[in-house]
N, C-alpha and C positions, 0 to 999 in steps of 0.2 A: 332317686335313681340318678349314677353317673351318664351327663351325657361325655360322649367324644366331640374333642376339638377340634380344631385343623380345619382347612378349607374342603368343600361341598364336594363331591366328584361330579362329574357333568352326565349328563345322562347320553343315553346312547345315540350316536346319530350327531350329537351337537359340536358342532366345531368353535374352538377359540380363536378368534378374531385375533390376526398376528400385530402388534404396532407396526406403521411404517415409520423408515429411519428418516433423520432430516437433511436435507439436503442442500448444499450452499447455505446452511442456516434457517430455511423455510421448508414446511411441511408442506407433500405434493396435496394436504387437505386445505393448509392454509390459503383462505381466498375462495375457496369453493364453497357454492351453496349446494346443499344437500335435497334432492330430488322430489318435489311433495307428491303424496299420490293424487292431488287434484292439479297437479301442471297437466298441460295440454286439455284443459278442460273447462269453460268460458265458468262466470259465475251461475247460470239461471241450467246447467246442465248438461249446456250444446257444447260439443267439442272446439276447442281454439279455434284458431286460422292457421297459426306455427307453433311451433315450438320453441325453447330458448336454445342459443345457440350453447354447446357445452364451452368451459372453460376452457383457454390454453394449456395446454400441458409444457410444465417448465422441465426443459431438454434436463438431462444427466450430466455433469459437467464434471470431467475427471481430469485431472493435472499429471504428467511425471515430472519427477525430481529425483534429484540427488547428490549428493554431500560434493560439493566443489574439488574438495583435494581426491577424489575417489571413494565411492561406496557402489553397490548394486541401485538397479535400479527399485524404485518407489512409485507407491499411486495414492495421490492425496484428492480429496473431495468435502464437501459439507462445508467451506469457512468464510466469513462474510467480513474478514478484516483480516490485518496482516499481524494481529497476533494471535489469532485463532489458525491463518496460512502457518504462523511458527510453531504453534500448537501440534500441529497436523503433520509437519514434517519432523519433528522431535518424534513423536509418537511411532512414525514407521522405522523410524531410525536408532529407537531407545536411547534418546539423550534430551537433554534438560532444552525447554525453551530458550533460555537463557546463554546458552552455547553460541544460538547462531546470530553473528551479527549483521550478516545483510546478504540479501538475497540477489543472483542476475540472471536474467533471462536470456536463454538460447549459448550458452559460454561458462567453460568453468573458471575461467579468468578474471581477475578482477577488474573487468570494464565500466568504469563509468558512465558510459555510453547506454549499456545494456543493465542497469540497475532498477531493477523492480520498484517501481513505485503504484502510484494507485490504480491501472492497468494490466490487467494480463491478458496477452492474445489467445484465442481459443486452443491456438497450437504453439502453444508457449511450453517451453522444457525449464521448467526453474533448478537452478544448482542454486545451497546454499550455503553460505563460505561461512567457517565456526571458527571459534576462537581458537588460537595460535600461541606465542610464545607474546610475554608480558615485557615490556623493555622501559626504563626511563630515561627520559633526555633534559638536560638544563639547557637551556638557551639565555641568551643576554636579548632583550629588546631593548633595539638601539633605534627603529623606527616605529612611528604610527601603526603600523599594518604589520602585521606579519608573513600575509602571504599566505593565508591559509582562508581556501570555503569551506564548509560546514554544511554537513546534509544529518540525516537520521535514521534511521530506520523505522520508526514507528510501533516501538518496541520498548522502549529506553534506552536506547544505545546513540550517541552522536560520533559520526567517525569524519574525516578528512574525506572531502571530494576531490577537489582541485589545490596544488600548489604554485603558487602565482613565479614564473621565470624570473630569475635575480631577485626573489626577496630572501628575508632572513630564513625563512624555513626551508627554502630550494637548497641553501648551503650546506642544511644541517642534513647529513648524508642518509641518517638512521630514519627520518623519517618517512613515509612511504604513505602514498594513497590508498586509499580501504583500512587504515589504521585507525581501532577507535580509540577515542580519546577518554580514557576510564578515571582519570584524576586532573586535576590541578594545583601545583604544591600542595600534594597530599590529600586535597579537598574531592571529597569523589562527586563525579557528576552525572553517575547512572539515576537515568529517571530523568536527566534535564532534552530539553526540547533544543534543536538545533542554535534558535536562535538566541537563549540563553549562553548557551556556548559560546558562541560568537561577541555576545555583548563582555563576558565576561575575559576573554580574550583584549577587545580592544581597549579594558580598563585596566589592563594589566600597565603600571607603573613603566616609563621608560629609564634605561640605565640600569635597571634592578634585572638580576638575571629570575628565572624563577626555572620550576619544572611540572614537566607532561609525563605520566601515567598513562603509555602507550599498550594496546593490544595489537596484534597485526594479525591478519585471517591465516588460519592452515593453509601452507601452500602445496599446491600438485604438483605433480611434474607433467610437463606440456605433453608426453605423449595419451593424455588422455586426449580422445578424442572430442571434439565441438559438435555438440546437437546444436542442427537448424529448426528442427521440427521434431514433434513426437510423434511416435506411431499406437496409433490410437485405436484398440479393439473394438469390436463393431457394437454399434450403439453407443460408444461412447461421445457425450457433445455432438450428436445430432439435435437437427430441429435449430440451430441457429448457425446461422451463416459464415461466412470467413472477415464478414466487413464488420464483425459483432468481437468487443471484448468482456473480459468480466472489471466493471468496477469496485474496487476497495472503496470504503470509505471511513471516515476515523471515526464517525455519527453514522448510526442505520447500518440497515444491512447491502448486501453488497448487490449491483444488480446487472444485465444485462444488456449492454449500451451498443449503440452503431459508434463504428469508427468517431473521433474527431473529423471536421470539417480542415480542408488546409489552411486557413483562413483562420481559424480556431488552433489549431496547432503552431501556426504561427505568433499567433496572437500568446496563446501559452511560452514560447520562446522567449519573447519580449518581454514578457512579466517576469519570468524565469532571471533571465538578465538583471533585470533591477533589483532584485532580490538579491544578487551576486554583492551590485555596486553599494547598496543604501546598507544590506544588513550581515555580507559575506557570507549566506548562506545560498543554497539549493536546494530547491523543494519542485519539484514537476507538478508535485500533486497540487499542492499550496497554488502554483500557477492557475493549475486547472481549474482551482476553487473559484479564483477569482475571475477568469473569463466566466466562467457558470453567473458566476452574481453578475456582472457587468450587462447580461441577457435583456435582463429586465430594468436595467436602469436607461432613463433617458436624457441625464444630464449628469455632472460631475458630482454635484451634490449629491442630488438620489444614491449614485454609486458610493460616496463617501458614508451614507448613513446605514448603505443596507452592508458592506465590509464591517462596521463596526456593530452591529447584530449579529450577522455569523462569525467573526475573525477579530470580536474585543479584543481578545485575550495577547492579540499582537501589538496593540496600538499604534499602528502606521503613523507615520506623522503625516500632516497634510503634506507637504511639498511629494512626499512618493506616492500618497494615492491618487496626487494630479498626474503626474508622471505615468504612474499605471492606466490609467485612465486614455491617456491619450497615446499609449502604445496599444491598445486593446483598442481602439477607435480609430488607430491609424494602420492598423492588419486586417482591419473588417471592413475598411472601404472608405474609412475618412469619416464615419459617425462623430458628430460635433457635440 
């Protein structure tokens, strides 16, 4: 006898259990323990004394965004890094991850100032600035430096943060902050990490001219208006406060944090700096990482062994991890 295939029908009355979705990356099950029918109920029969307290419920955290040079607005949610955040706004927007090169909060301008890094405030409006029109430029390096910081995106993309007044790159008219830097004589370097950029910049031969494979961000025109804040439909990112951001992180998932300390923010500043001077890059987050390790170290050493556990991959030289060290100790109160 043929039997029929296909799945079961459910019988009358029975309902299917819907999935829930996930949210900033964690499921509101994940971390919860599931209810035994003997809680509240001692081992030998007699009922508890209490009961367990239930679990936190992790707030709904909902973002707007939208395309820097002008789009409608967008509402991003679920992402616990900022290439799952590029993920996400590709997605509402129907364009490739790969489009957008960097993201700023509260401005559709290319601010420096206001560039997304591993923080977003609860009431953060992200615009994200995409790729633009491609330009190359030859330069002669006639000095050491050229005049150029380096930051990333966290993506694979390394663009121009800062260009240093009267150096060689301030003269060169064409090029422009928030540009990424997509080549070097012809050599492509999507996928490279800021500070590879930067190393590979300052070995660049002097007297030899060479050239940059430039992208510059879609530009807007100014009469778009400047979000300070989103306006946020009810229930949205409740349950956490205003002194609460969400943290990105390049490892783990993303999580829920109180403001920085001033002290801490400062101290991130100073790190920040050095970073500028030793390696001509910019990284806030990179900063942040390393006030977080300095926490727990009690001496220079300690701090030099537990940087190169989480942050090998940069090999600090000693003279800057002393450096860092004693900027992050001299923000926090003079820690010796």
């Amino acid at each position: 006898m043929l039997r029929r295939s296909g799945r079961r029908s459910k019988k009358a009355g029975e309902e299917e259990e819907e999935e829930k979705p996930m949210e900033n990356g964690v499921s509101p099950e994940q971390g919860a323990t599931e209810a035994s029918p003997e809680v509240g109920r001692a081992r030998d029969g007699a009922p508890a004394a209490c009961s367990q307290p239930s679990p936190r419920v992790r707030p709904r955290l909902v973002f707007h965004t939208q395309l820097a040079h002008g789009s409608p607005t967008g509402k991003i949610e679920g992402f616990s890094n900022v290439k799952e955040l590029y993920t996400k706004i590709a997605q509402v927007f129907g364009i490739s991850p790969t489009e957008i090169l960097f993201c700023t909060l509260n401005t559709h301008k290319v601010d420096m100032q206001k560039l997304l890094g591993g923080q977003i405030g609860l009431e953060d409006f992200i615009f994200a600035h995409v790729r633009g029109d491609t330009k190359e430029v030859e330069v002669t390096k006639t000095e050491d430096a050229l005049g150029l910081t380096i930051t990333d995106n966290g993506a694979g993309y390394a663009f121009i943060k800062r260009i240093k007044d009267g150096s060689i790159m301030n003269r060169v008219q064409t090029v422009c902050v928030g540009d990424s830097i997509e080549a070097i004589n012809d050599q492509s370097i999507v996928g490279c990490r800021h500070y590879e950029v930067a190393k590979m910049l300052r070995e660049l031969p002097r007297t030899q001219p060479f050239t940059l494979r430039l992208v510059q961000p879609k530009r807007a025109f100014d009469m778009i208006g400047q979000r300070t804040k989103s306006s946020k439909c009810p229930g949205e990112g409740k349950g956490a406060s205003g002194k609460e951001t969400l943290r990105l992180r390049a490892r783990g998932a993303a999580s829920l944090e109180e403001l920085p300390s001033a002290r801490e923010e400062a101290a991130a500043r100073s790190v920040d700096d050095l970073l500028e001077s030793y390696m001509g890059i910019r990284d806030v987050e990179l900063a942040s990482t390393m006030v977080e390790v300095a926490r727990e170290c009690l001496s220079p050493a300690d701090f030099a062994r537990s940087l190169d556990s989480v942050l090998g991959e940069f090999a600090f030289p000693g003279e800057f991890v002393a450096e860092v060290w004693a900027a992050i100790s001299g923000a926090k109160g003079g820690r010796k």
